[in-house]
C-alpha positions as CSV (number, residue, x, y, z in Angstrom):
1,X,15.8,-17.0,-30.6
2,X,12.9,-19.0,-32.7
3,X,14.1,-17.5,-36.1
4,X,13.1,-13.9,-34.9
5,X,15.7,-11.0,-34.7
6,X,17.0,-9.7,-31.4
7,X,15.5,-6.0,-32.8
8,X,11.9,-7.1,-33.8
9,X,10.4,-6.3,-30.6
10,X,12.1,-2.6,-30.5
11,X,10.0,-1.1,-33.3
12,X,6.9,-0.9,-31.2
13,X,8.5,0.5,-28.4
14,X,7.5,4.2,-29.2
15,X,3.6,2.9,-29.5
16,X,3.8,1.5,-25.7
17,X,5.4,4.6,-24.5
18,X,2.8,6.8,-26.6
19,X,-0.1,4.1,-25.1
20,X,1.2,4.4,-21.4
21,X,1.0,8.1,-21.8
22,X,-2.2,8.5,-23.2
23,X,-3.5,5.9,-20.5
24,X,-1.9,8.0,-17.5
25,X,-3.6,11.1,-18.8
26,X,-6.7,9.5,-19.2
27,X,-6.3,8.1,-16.1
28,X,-5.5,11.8,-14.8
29,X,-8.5,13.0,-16.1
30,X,-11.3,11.2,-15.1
31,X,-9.4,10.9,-11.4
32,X,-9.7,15.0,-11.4
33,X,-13.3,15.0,-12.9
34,X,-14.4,12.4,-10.0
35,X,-12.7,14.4,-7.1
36,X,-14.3,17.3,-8.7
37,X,-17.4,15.9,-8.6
38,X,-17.2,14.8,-5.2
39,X,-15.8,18.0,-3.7
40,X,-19.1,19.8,-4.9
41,X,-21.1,17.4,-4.0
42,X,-20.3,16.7,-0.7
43,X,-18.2,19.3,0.8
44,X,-19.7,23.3,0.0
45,X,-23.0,21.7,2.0
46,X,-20.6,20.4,5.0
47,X,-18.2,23.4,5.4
48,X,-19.7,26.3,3.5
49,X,-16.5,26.5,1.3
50,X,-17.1,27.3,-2.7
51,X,-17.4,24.9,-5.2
52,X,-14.1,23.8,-6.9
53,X,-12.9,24.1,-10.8
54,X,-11.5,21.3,-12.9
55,X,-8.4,22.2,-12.4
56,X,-8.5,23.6,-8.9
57,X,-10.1,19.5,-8.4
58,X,-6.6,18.3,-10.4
59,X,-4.1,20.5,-8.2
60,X,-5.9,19.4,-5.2
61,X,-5.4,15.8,-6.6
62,X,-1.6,16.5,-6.9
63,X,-1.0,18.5,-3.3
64,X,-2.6,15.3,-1.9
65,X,-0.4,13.3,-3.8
66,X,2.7,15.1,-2.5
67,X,1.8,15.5,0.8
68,X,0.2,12.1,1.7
69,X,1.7,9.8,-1.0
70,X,5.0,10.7,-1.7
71,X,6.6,10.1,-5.3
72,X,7.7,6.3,-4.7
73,X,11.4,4.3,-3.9
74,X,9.7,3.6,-0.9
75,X,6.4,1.3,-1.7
76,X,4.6,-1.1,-0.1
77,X,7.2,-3.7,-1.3
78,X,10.0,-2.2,0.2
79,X,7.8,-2.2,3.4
80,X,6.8,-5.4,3.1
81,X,10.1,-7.1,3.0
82,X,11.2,-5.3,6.2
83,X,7.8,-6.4,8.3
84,X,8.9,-9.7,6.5
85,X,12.8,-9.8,7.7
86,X,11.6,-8.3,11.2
87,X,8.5,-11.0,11.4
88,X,11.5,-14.0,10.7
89,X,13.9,-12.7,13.3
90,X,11.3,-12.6,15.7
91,X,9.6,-15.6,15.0
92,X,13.4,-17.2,15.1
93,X,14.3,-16.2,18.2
94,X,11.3,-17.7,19.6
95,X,11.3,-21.0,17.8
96,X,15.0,-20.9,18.9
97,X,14.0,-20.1,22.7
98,X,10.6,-22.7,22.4
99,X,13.5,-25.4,21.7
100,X,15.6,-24.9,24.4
101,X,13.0,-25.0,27.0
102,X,12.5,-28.4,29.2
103,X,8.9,-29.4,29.1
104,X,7.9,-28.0,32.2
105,X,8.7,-24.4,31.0
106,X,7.1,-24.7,28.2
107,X,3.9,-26.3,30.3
108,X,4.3,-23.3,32.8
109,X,4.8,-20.9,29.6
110,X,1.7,-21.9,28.3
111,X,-0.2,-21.8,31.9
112,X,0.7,-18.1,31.7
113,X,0.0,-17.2,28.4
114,X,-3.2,-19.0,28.7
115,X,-3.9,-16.8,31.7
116,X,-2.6,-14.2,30.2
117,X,-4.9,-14.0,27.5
118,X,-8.4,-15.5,29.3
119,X,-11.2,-13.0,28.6
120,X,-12.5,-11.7,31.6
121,X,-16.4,-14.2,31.0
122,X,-14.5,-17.0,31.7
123,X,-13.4,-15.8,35.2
């Protein structure tokens, strides 16, 4: 499209995959030097227990990782849109119910939830 080939933008594919790498591992780095850093620094004086390697800070990094955060498929997105569907269907079935109320249950709906939800300085 525009007078450029379909293949132009497949020649710098191997230098964003060599980028992303070398940005995950740098990223990987400096996350294990700062839990490093922090272990020694806050928890031999707490607990007693010995100060940590490099590495021992990096496998610690990756056990909490595995046990706490999982490897994805199920993100914050994915939880999102069920709170999201759930949220809807509740709100719907309200909006649905709020309709078909006369106007003195919804008056007397609204006397109870406003009693309902008086803080106990206003009695």
């Amino acid at each position: 499209m525009f007078g450029k080939s379909n293949h132009s933008h497949r020649r710098f594919w191997p230098l964003k995959i060599l980028f992303f790498i070398m940005v995950a591992a740098a990223f990987i780095l400096i996350v294990g030097w700062i839990v490093q850093l922090l272990w020694n620094a806050i928890i031999p004086d707490i607990t007693g227990f010995k100060k940590i390697t490099y590495w021992q800070a990096v496998g610690l990094l990756a056990l909490c990782k595995i046990l706490f955060g999982g490897f994805g498929g199920h993100g914050k997105k994915r939880w999102s849109e069920k709170k999201n569907r759930w949220k809807n269907k509740w709100n719907s079935k309200w909006s649905e119910k709020w309709q078909n109320m006369s106007e003195e249950d919804r008056e007397q709906m609204k006397a109870r939830w406003k009693d309902r939800c008086r803080t106990r300085g206003e009695e």
